[in-house]
C-alpha atoms as one frame of an Amber mdcrd trajectory, in Angstrom:
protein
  72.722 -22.485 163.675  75.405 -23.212 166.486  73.855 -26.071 169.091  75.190
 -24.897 172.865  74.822 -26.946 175.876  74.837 -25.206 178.869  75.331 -27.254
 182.667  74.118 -25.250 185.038  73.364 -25.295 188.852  71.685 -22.850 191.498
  74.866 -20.870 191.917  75.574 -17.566 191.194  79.105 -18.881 188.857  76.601
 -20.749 187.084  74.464 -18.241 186.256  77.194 -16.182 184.869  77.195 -18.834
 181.900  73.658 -18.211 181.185  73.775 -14.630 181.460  77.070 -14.581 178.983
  75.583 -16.772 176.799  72.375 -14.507 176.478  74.533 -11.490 175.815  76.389
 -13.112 173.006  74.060 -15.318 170.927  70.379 -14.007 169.389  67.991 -16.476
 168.621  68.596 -16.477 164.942  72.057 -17.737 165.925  72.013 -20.197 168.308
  69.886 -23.066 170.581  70.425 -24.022 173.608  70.590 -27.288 175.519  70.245
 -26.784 179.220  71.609 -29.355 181.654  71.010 -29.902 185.135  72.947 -33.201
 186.893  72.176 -34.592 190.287  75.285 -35.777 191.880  74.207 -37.007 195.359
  72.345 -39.900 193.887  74.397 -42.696 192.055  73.688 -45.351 189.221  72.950
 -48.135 191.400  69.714 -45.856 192.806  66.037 -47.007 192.990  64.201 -45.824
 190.661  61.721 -44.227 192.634  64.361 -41.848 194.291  65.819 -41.091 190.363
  62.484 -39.971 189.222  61.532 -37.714 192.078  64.911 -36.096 191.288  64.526
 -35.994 187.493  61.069 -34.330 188.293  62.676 -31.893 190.572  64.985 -30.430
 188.571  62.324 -30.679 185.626  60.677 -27.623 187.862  64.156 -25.673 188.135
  65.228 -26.128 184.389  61.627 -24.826 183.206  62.178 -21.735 185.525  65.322
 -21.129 184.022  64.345 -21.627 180.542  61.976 -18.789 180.887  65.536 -16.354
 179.909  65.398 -17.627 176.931  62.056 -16.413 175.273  62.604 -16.418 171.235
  65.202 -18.871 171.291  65.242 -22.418 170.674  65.844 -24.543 174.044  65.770
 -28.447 174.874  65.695 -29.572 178.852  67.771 -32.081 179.829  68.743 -34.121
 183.656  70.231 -36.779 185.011  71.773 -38.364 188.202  75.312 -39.292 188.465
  79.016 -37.692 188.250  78.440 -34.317 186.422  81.491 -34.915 183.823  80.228
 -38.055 182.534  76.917 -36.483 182.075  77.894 -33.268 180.879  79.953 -35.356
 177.982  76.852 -37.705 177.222  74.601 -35.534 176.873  77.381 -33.156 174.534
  77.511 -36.377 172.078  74.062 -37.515 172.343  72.412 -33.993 171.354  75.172
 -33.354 168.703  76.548 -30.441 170.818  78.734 -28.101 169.094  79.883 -25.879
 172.309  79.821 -26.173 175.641  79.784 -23.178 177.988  80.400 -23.819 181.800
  82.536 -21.998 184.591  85.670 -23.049 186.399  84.014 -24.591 189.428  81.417
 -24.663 191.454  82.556 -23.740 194.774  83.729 -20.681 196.565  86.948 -21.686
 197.428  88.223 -22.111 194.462  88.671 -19.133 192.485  92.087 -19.358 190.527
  91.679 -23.269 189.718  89.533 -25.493 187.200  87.503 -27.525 189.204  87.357
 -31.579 188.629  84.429 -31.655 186.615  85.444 -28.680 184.598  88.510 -30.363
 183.744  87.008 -33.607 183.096  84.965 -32.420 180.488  87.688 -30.394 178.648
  89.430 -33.489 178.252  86.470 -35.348 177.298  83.848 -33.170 175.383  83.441
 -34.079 171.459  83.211 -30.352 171.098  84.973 -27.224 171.918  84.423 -26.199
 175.654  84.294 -22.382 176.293  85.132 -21.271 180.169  83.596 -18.213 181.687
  85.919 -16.105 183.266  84.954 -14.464 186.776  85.155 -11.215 185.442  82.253
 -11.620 183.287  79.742  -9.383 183.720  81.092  -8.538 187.035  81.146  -4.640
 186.694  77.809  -4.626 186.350  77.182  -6.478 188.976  76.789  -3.935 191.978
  77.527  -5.220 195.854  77.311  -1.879 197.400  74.380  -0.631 199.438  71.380
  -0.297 197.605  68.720   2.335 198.367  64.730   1.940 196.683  63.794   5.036
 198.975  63.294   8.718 198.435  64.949   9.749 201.666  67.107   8.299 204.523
  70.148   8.115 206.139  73.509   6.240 205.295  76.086   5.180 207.301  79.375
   4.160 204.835  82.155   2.856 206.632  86.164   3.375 205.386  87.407   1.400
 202.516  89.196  -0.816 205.209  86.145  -1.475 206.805  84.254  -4.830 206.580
  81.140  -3.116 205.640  80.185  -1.427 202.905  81.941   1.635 201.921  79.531
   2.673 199.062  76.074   2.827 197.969  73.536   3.553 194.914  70.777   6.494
 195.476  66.923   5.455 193.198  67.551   6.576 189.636  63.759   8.035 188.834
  62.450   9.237 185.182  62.184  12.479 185.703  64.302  15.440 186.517  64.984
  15.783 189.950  66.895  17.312 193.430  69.116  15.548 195.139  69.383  16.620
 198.743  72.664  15.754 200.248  73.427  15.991 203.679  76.714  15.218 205.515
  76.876  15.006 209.022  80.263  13.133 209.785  83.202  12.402 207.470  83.441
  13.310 203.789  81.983  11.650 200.458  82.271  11.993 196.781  78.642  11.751
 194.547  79.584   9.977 191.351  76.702  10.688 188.278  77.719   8.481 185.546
  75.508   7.535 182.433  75.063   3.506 180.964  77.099   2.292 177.961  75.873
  -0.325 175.835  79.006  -0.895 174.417  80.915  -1.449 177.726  77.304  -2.463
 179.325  78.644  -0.377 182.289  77.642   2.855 183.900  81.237   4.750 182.214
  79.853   7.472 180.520  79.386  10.860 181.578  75.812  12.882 182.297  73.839
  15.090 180.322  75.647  18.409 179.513  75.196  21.103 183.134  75.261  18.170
 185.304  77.946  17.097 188.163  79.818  14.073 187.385  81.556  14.537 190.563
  81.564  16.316 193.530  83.401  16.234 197.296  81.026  16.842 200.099  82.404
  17.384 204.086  80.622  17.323 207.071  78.540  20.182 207.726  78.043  20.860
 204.622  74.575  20.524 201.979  74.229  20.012 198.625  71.217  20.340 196.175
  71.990  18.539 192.825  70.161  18.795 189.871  69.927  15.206 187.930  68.220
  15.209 184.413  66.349  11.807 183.820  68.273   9.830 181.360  68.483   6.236
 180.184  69.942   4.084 177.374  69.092   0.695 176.859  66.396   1.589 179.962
  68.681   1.746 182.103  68.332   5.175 183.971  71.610   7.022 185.561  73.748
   5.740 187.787  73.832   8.170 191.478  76.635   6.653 193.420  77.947   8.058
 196.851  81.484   6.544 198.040  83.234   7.374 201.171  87.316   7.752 199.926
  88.658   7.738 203.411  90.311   4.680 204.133  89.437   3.966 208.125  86.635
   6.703 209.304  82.975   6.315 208.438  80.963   8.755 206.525  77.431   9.699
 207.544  74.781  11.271 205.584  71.241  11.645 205.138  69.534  11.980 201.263
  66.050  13.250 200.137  64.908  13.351 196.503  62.179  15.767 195.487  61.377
  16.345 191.474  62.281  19.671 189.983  59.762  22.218 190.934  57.976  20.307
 193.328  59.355  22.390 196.723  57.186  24.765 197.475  58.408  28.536 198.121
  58.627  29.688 201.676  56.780  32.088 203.636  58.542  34.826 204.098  58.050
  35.242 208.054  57.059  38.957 209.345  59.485  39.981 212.002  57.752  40.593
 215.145  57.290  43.977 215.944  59.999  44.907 218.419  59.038  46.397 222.331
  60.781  49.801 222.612  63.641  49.256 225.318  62.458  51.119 228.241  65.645
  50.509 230.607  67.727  53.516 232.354  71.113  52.786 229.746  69.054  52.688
 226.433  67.186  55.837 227.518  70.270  57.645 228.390  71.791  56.445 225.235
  68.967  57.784 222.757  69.238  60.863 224.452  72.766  61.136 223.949  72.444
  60.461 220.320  69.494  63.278 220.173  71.257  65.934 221.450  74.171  65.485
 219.303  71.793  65.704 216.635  71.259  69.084 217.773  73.504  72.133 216.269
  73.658  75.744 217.586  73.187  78.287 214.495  75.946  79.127 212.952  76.911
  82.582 213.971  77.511  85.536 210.789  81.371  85.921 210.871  80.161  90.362
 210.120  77.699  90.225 213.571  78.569  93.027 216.053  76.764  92.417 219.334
  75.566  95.827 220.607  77.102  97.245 224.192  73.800  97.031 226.032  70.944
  94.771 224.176  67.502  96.332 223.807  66.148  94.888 226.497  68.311  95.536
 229.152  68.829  99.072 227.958  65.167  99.929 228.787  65.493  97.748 232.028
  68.479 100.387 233.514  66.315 102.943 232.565  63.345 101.902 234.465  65.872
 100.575 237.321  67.312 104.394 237.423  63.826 105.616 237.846  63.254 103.394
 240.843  66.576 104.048 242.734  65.541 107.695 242.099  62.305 107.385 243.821
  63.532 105.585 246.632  66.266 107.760 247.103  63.909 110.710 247.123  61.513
 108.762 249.584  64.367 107.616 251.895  65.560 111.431 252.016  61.624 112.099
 253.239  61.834 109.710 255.769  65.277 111.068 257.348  63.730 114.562 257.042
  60.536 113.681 259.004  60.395 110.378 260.403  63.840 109.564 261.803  65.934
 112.519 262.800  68.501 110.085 263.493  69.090 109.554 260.064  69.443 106.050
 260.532  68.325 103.584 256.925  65.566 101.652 257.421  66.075  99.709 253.970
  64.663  99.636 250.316  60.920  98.773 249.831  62.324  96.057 247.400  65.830
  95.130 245.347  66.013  93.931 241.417  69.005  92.002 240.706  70.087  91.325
 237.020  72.586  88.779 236.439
């Protein structure tokens, strides 16, 4: 069984050696030595001041050690310059790796730092350097989201803000609601690899891996609850545009759960009473009206029935009056002069 010390310190670099070593060693193949140096006290310091630090980072090394259930582990501090210690305690413990980072601090990002260099020119055993890259695709600095619903404001890829986010993941199947109001943004659904240990692998089969939404537009997407490893899908929204933000609002609802809609009655419409639609419905109701179709064989008689016995009866009266008009000259008015009809039918 391999024998690792591991210096570490409350920084995130550091923590990339624990996490790396974790990933690559089971219990059955390695222990683990963890190291914690105090470097702004000296030799020469009291004693009292050396054990209040010892006991101090006594707490932080049995908080870390809790990582490591199932494996073997020894706690170890100190006060001083971190090379010398990290090199002691290498020989003293019978140390067959050591696993540190470059450095430290921020600043220094393509170097090896002093102490880093120290001990690989001083450690009894080999030294093994994590690289930055480590675990770093997993490592997610976008905007996070724990809610079911709410609104997002991504910035451009230029931007000094973030340009992306991550929507929950939940465990069952599910809606996603999406919204845009101003620019345009791509929804990434990607699956987890435990070979890569990265979120590379594509969805469930009838599921969007991808897909461009604009402003104005709405989406509902249908995610099927999936995990390997337990670790669920990954829903990822990225604005592509390099200087204008992208606005949208989310809302997550499981499959099934919306309920169906009233359908709404329309309300019973007021018959328009003005002076135009009247004159306009009777328009359309005479044209609905159609004059029968006259026999192309009909012969209209010379006189109709009617008017035939009409004349007759007409006749009959002229002849009377005539007869009573002839009276009158004879008797009443030797004159002869007309004194008119007793009364006059006009046909048209």
């Amino acid at each position: 069984m391999k024998k690792i010390l591991l210096p570490l310190e409350e920084t995130d670099r550091s923590l990339k050696t624990l996490q790396y070593a974790l990933s690559n060693y089971k219990p059955d193949e390695a222990e683990f030595v963890l190291l914690m140096v105090d470097e702004k006290l000296s030799f020469s310091v009291k004693s009292e001041a050396e054990a209040e630090a010892l006991r101090v980072l006594g707490e932080k090394l049995s908080a870390l050690s809790a990582a490591f259930e199932g494996y073997r582990v020894m706690l170890a501090s100190a006060v001083g310059k971190a090379g010398l210690r990290i090199t002691r305690c290498a020989r003293e413990t019978g140390a067959d790796l050591i696993i540190m980072s470059k450095s430290s601090k921020e600043d220094m990002r393509n170097s090896v730092g002093t102490t880093t260099e120290y001990v690989i020119n001083n450690a009894p055993c080999a030294v093994l350097i994590v690289s930055e890259a480590i675990n770093s695709r997993s490592e997610y600095r976008g905007l996070v989201y724990k809610t079911s619903k709410g609104t997002v404001n991504l910035r451009g890829q230029l931007g000094d803000k973030q340009s992306e986010c991550l929507l929950p993941s939940v465990n069952q199947d599910c809606i996603y609601h999406i919204d845009v109001t101003v620019g345009k943004i791509r929804f990434f659904h990607t699956a987890y690899n435990p070979d890569t240990r990265n979120w590379d692998l594509p969805p469930l089969p009838g599921q969007e891996v991808t897909m461009d939404i604009l402003a104005g537009e709405s989406k509902n997407i249908l995610v099927k609850a999936d995990s390997t490893d337990g670790k669920a899908d990954r829903i990822r929204i990225v604005n592509r545009d390099m200087k204008k933000e992208a606005v949208f609002s989310f809302r997550i609802s499981a499959v099934g759960s919306e309920p169906v809609p009233a359908v709404e009655e329309e309300p019973e419409k007021k018959p328009d009473i003005s002076k135009e639609a009247i004159e306009k419905r009777a328009t359309i109701e005479m044209e609905k009206v159609h004059e029968p179709a006259i026999p192309e064989d009909f012969e209209a008689p010379e006189i109709p029935t009617f008017m035939a016995d009409g004349k007759a009866m007409v006749e009959e009266i002229e002849a009377e009056q005539n007869n009573a008009e002839q009276n009158n000259a004879d008797n009443d008015d030797p004159s002869g002069q007309d004194t008119g009809a007793l009364f006059t039918v006009e046909f048209k």
